[in-house]
C-alpha positions in Angstrom: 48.1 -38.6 13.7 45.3 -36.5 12.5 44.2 -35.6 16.0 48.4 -34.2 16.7 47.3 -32.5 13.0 43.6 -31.0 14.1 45.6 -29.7 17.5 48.6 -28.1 15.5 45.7 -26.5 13.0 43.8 -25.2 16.1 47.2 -24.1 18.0 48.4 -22.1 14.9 44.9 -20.4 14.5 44.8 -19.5 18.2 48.1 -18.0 18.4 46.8 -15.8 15.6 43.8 -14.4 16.8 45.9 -13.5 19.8 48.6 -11.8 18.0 46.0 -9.7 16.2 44.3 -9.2 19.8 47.7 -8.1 20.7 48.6 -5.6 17.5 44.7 -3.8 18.5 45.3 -0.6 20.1 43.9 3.0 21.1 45.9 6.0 21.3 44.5 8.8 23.0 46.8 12.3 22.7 46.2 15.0 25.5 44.6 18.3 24.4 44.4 21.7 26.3 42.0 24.7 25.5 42.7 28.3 26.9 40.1 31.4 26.6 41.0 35.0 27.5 38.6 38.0 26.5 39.4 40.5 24.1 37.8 44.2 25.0 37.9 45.9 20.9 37.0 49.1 22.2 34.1 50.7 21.1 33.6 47.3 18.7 32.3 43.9 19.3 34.0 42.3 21.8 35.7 38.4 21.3 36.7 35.1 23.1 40.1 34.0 21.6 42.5 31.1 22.7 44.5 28.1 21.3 44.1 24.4 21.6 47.9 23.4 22.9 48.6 19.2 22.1 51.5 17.6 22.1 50.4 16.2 18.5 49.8 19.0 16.2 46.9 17.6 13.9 45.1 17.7 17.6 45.5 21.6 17.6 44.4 22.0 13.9 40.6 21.9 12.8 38.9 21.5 16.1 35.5 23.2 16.5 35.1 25.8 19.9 32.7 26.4 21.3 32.2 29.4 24.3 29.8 28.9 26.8 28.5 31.4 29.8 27.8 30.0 32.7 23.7 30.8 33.7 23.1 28.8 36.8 23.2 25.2 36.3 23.0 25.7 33.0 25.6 26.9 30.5 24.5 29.2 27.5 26.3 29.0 23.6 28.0 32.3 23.1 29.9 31.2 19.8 31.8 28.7 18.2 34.9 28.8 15.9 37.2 26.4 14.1 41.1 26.0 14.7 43.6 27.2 12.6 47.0 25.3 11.3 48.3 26.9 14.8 45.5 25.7 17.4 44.2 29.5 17.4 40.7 30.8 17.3 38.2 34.0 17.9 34.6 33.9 18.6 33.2 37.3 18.0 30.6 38.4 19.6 28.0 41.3 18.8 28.4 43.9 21.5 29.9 43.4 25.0 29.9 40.3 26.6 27.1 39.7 29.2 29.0 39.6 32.6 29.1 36.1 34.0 31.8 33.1 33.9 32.7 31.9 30.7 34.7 28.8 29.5 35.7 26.8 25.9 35.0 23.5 25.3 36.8 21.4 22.4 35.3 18.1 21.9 37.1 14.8 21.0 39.2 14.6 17.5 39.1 11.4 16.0 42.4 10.8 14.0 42.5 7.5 12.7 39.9 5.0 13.2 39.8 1.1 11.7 39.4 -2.2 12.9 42.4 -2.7 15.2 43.4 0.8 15.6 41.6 4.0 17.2 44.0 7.4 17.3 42.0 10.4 19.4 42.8 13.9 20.4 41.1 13.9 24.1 38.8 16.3 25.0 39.1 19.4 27.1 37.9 22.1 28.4 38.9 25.4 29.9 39.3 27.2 33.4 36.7 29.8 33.6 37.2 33.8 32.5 35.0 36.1 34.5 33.6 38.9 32.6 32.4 41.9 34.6 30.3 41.7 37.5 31.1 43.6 40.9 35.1 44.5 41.5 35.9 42.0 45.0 37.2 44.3 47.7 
C-alpha cells in the first residue's frame, strides 16, 4: 500500500511540474521602424520616423538610434526616444553628410518573470540615401 501511496505522491508532483512547464511562455510582438529625412532649410537638418507595432506599449518609449553607413562600418548620427505615438526626430547640427542612412530600435522588454517573458522585437529600417551623385 505505501508503495501505490509513494507512486500517487510522485504522479501528482509530476503532473505539476508539467502543468507549470506548460503555463511558461514567451510572447514576442513585431515592431517596424521607418526614417525619412527632413531638409529645414537654411537650419539643422533631421532624421524623423515612427515605430509602427501592433501593440502600442511597443511603439511608446523606445530609444533610436540613426546610423550612416561608412564602409563596413556604420557611424552614430543621433538617437531619440519615442513618443505616446511611436514618433521621433534626431536633429542634427548642419546638413547631413551624404551617404546611406538607417534607424535601428532595439528589443523592448515588457514583462519579464519566471514563467513569462513579453518582448517588443527588434527592427531596423530600409536605408534613406542622402545626397551623393543624381543616377542618370
Amino acid at each position: 500500500m505505501k508503495f501505490v501511496a509513494k507512486m500517487a505522491a510522485i504522479v501528482a508532483l509530476t503532473s505539476l511540474s508539467l502543468v507549470a512547464v506548460a503555463n511558461a511562455h514567451t510572447v514576442k510582438h513585431d515592431s517596424t521602424v521607418t526614417i525619412q529625412l527632413k531638409k529645414n532649410g537654411r537650419a539643422d537638418d533631421s532624421f524623423a520616423g515612427k515605430v509602427i507595432s501592433d501593440r502600442a506599449r511597443c511603439e511608446s518609449d523606445r530609444t533610436v538610434k540613426i546610423f550612416r553607413r561608412d564602409g563596413e562600418d556604420a557611424v552614430l548620427a543621433g538617437t531619440d526616444t519615442t513618443d505616446a505615438d511611436g514618433n521621433y526626430e534626431v536633429m542634427l547640427v548642419g546638413e547631413a553628410a551624404p551617404g546611406d542612412y538607417y534607424a535601428v530600435v532595439k528589443r523592448k522588454i515588457l514583462r519579464r518573470s519566471a514563467n513569462h517573458l513579453h518582448v517588443c522585437k527588434r527592427a531596423t529600417s530600409a536605408d534613406r540615401k542622402v545626397g551623393g551623385v543624381p543616377a542618370l
